[in-house]
N, C-alpha and C positions, 0 to 999 in steps of 0.2 A: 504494500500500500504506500502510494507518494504522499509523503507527508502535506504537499500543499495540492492536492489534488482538491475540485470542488467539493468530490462525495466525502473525505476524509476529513475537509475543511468543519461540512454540513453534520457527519457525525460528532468530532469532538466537540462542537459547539450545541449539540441538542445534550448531549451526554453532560458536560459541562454545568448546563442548565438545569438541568436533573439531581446533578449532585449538587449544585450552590444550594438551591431552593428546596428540596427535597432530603437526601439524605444526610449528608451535613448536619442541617439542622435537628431531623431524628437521631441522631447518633450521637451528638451535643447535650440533648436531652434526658438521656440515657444513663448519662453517668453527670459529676456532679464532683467537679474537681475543680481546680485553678485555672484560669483560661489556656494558659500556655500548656496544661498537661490534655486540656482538651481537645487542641487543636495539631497536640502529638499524636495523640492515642487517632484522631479521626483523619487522620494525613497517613495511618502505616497503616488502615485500614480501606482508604480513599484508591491511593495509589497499585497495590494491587487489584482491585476492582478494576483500575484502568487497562494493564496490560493483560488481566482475563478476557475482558470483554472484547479487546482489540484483536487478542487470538483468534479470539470463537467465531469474529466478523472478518476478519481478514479477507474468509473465501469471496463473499459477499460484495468487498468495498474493491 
């Protein structure tokens, strides 16, 4: 997948939006710690989500 490709462009940026607004904020939720440890905990959490999902679409994009 080219990284500046339209489709590639069009998926990071809906996926993106789903995480700012959506998961992020569930998973912030969830737990109930210092902000900097929240926003560690939901970044080592975040980011493999990203390269699963990139795998699983690859064929796709």
């Amino acid at each position: 997948m080219k990284l500046f490709s339209f489709k590639s462009i069009v998926f990071y940026g809906v996926l993106g939006t789903i995480t700012a607004f959506v998961i992020a904020p569930f998973i912030r939720s969830l737990i109930d710690y210092s902000w900097q440890i929240e926003i560690l905990i939901t970044t080592s959490i975040i980011l493999p989500m990203y390269a699963v999902l990139t795998r699983l679409f690859k064929k796709y994009l």
